[in-house]
C-alpha positions in Angstrom: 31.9 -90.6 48.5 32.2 -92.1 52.1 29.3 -91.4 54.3 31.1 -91.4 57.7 27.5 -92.1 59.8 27.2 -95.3 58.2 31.3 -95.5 58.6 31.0 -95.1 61.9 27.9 -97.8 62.1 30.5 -100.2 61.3 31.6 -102.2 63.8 33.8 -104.7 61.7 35.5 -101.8 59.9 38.7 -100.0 61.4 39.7 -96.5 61.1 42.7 -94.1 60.7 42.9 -90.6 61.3 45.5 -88.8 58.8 46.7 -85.2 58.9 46.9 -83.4 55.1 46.3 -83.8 52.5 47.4 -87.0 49.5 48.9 -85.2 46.7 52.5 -86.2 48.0 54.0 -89.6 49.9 56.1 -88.3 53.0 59.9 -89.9 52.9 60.3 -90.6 49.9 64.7 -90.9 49.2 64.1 -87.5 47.6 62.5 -85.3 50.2 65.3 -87.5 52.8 68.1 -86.6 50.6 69.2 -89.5 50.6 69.7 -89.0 54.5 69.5 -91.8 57.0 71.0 -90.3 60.3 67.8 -89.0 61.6 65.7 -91.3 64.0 62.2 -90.6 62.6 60.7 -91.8 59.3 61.4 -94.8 58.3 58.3 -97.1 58.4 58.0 -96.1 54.8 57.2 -94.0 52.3 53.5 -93.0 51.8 50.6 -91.9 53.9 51.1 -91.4 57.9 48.0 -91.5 60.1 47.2 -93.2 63.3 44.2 -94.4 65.2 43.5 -91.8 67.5 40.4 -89.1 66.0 41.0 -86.4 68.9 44.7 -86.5 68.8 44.6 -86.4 65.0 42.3 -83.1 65.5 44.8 -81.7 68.3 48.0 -81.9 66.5 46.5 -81.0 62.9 45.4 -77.8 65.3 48.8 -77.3 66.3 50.3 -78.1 62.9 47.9 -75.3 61.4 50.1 -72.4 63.0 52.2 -72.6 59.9 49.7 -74.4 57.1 46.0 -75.2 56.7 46.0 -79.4 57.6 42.9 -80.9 57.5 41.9 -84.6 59.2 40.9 -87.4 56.7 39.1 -90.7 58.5 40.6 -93.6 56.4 38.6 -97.0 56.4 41.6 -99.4 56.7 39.3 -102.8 55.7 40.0 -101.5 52.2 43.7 -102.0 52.9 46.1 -105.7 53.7 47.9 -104.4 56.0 51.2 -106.0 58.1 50.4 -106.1 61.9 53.7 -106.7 63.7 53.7 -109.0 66.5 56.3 -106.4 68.4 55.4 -103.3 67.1 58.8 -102.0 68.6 61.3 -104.7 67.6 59.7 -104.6 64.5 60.5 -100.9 64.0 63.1 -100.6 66.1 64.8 -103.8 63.0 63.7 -101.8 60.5 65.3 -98.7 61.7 68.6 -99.9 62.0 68.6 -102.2 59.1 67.6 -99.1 56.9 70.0 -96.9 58.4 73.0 -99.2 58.1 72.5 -100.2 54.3 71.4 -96.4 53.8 74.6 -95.6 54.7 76.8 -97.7 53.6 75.0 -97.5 50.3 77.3 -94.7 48.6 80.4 -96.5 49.0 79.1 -99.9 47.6 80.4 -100.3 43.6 78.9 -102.9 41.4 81.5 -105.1 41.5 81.3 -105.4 45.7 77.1 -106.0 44.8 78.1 -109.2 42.5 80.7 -110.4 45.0 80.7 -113.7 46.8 81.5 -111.5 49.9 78.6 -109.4 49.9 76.5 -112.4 48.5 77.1 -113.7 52.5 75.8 -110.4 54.0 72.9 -110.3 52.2 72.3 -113.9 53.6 72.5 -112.0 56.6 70.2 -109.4 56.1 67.7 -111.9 54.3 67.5 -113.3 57.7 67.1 -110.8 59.6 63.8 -109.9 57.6 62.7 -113.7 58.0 63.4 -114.1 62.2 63.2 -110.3 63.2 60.9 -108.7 60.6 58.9 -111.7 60.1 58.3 -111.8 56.5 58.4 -114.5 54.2 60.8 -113.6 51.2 62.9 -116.0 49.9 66.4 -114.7 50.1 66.8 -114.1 46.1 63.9 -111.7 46.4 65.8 -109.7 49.5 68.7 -109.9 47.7 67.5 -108.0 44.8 65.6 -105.9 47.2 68.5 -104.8 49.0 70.6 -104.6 45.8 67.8 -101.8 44.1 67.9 -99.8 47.0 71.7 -99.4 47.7 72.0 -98.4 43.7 69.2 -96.1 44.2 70.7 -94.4 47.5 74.3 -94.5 46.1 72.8 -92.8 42.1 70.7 -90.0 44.0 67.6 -92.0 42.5 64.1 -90.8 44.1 62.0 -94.2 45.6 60.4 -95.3 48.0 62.5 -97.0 51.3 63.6 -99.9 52.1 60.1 -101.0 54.1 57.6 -100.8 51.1 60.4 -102.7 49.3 59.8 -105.4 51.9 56.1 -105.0 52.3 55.2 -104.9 49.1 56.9 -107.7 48.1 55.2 -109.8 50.8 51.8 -108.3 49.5 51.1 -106.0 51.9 50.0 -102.1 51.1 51.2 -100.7 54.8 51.9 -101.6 58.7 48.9 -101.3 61.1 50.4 -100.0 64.2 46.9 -98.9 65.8 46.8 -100.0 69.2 50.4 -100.5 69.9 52.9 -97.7 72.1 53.7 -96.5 68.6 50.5 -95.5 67.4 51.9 -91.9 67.5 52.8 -89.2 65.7 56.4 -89.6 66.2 56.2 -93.2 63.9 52.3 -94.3 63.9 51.1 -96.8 60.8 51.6 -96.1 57.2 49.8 -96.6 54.1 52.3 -96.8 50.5 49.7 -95.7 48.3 45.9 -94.5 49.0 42.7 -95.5 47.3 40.3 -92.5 46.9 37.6 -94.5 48.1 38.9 -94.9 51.4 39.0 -91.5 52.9 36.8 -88.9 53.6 37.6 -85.4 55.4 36.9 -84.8 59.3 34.2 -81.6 60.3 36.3 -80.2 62.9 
């Protein structure tokens, strides 16, 4: 286990403040159903927390009305985490470029995926994640990126969206938005999967 007086010793260590509990990732294509007219969520699938300890504590206080949710202190320097360079046009990218291929998703056939057509938008979108995303894929690995996750919007598959697609594929386990306008917790940062040695429950 942790011990969060010798966490909080650590100068060269960073920490995260998430509300609940880890049994479940939030926004997952399930629990969305599939849905990508909403404005919130998209940053990925996984673990939610952000950087602030007494906002974490306020709204899990407010959050409690209607469920127990108990603050866990994350050490993020077990983590590789992306740190956008805009925070906002970074999301703000990602946003629209999941909503627009989550959309369009249903309507897309097999035959459209292995067309010469579509073979020039997903040029597009591959580089779109190279210039506005800022991560280097090579376009073969977007292309089957954005291939998986149209088939698995368009079946009803459950997964995970289309950022820890992108992240993960670049080697990264989350986004790191401490520090930035977003580090809220209307978007804050995300973590795709936890380690259990990284988190330890807040006394509040």
């Amino acid at each position: 286990d942790l011990d969060l007086e010798i966490l909080n010793e650590d100068s060269n260590s960073r920490y995260g403040y998430h509300i609940g509990d880890f049994d479940k990732a939030a926004e997952s294509l399930e629990d969305r159903n599939w849905y990508f007219n909403n404005k919130t969520g998209y940053l990925g699938t996984g673990f939610y927390f952000y950087g602030d300890k007494e906002n974490a504590e306020e709204d899990a206080a407010f959050l409690n009305i209607s469920k127990k949710k108990d603050v866990h202190t994350i050490d993020l320097s077990q983590y590789k985490l992306f740190k956008p360079q805009n925070p906002e046009n970074f999301y703000d990218t990602l946003v629209s470029l999941t909503q627009q291929v989550g959309k369009a998703a249903p309507k897309i056939s097999d035959e459209v995926l292995d067309s010469e057509d579509f073979e020039e938008t997903l040029d597009e979108i591959a580089d779109v994640v190279k210039t506005d995303l800022g991560l280097p894929l090579q376009r073969e690995t977007v292309h089957n990126i954005i291939k998986g996750f149209i088939k698995d919007v368009r079946d009803e598959n459950n997964g995970t969206l289309l950022s820890n697609r992108l992240l993960t594929a670049s080697g990264y386990e989350g986004i790191d938005n401490l520090d930035t306008p977003l580090d809220h917790f209307g978007v804050g940062s995300v973590l795709f999967k936890v380690k259990d040695s990284s988190y330890q429950k807040v006394d509040i």
